[in-house]
C-alpha positions as CSV (number, residue, x, y, z in Angstrom):
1,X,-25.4,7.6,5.2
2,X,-22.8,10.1,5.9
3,X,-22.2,10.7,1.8
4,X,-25.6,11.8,1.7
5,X,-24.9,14.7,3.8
6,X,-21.2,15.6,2.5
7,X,-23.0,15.7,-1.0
8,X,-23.7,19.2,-0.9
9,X,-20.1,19.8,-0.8
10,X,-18.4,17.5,-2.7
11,X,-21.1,18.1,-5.4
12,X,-21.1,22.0,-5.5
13,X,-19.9,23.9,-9.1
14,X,-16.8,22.0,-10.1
15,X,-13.2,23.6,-9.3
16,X,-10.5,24.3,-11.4
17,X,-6.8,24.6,-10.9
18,X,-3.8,22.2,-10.2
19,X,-2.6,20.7,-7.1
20,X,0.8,18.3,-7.1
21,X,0.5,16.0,-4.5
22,X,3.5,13.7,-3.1
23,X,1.9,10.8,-1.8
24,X,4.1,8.2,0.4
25,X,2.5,5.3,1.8
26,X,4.2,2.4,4.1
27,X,3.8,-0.6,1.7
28,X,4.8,1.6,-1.5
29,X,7.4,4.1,-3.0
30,X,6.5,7.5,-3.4
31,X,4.0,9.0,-5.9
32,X,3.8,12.2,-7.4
33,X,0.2,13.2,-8.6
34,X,-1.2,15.6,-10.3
35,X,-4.6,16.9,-10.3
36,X,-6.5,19.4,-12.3
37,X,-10.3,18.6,-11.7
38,X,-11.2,19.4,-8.4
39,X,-13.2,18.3,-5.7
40,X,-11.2,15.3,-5.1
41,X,-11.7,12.1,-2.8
42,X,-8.9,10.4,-0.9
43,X,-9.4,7.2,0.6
44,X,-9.0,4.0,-0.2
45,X,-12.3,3.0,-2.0
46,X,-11.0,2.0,-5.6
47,X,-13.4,5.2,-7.4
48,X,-11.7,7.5,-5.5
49,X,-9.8,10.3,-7.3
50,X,-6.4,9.7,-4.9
51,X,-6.8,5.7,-4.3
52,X,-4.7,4.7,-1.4
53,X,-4.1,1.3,0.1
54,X,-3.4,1.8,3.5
55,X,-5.8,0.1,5.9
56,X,-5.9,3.2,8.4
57,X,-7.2,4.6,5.7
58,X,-11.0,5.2,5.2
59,X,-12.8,4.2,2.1
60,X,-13.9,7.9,1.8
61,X,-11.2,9.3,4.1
62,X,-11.2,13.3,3.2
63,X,-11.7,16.0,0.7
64,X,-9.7,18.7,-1.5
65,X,-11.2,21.3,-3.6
66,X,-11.1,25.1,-4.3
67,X,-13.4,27.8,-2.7
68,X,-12.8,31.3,-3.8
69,X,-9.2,30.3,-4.6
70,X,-8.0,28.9,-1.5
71,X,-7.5,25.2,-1.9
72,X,-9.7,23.9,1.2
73,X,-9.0,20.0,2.9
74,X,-12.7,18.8,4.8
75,X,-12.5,15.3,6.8
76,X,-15.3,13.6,5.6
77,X,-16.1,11.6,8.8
78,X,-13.5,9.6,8.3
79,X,-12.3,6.6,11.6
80,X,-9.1,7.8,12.0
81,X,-9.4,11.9,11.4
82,X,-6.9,13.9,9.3
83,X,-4.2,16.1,10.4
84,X,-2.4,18.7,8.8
85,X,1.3,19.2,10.0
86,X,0.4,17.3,12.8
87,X,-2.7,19.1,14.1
88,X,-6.6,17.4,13.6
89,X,-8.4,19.2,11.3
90,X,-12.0,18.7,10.2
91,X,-12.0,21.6,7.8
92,X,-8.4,23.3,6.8
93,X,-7.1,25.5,4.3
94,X,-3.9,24.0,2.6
95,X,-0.7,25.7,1.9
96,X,2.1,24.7,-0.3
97,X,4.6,22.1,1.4
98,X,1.7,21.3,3.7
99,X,1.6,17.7,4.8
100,X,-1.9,15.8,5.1
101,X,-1.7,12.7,7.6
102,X,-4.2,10.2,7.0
103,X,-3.8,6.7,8.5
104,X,0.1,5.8,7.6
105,X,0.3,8.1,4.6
106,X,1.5,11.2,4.5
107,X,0.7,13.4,1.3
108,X,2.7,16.5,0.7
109,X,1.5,19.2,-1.1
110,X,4.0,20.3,-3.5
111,X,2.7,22.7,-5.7
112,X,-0.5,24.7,-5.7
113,X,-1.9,26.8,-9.2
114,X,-4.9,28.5,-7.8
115,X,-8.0,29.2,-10.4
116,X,-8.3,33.4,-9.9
117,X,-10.8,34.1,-7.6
């Protein structure tokens, strides 16, 4: 099972700082969404931490949490892949204003409040 082996990751010393996110997906008006606990899930599996209802969309689509203060994006084996500002990434650091493309959503990230490194 490929959550077996992204466990390591995903599981590692929890993260702290703030991300806002500005999620837009085709069926729904935007959402702005803040998060403060890091690493997150995206996908469209209902426990994820940013649930999502577009069907290009994997359950467990991708990843966000901090590593030595950079805020780092990992596909996690996802169908579809995820780019960032139109480029296919498997592993990306994320800047402010940085969109994420997965499936039909785009998420912007609007604001980023690093944990000191």
């Amino acid at each position: 099972m490929r959550l077996k082996r992204l466990l390591p990751w995903l599981s590692a010393h929890p993260d702290q700082g703030t991300v806002l996110l500005r999620v837009s997906e085709p069926a729904d008006d935007e959402r702005n969404i803040r998060v403060d606990a890091f690493p997150i899930v995206i996908g469209r599996c209902p426990g994820a931490d940013v649930s999502l209802t577009d069907p290009w969309v994997s359950r467990i689509h991708c990843a966000l949490r901090f590593v030595d203060g950079r805020l780092i994006l990992r596909d996690l084996e996802s169908h579809n892949g995820t780019c960032v500002n139109g480029k296919r990434v498997a592993e990306k650091e994320i800047d402010v204003d940085d969109v994420i493309d997965i499936g039909a959503t785009a998420i912007v990230v609007a604001a980023i409040d690093a944990p000191v490194a």
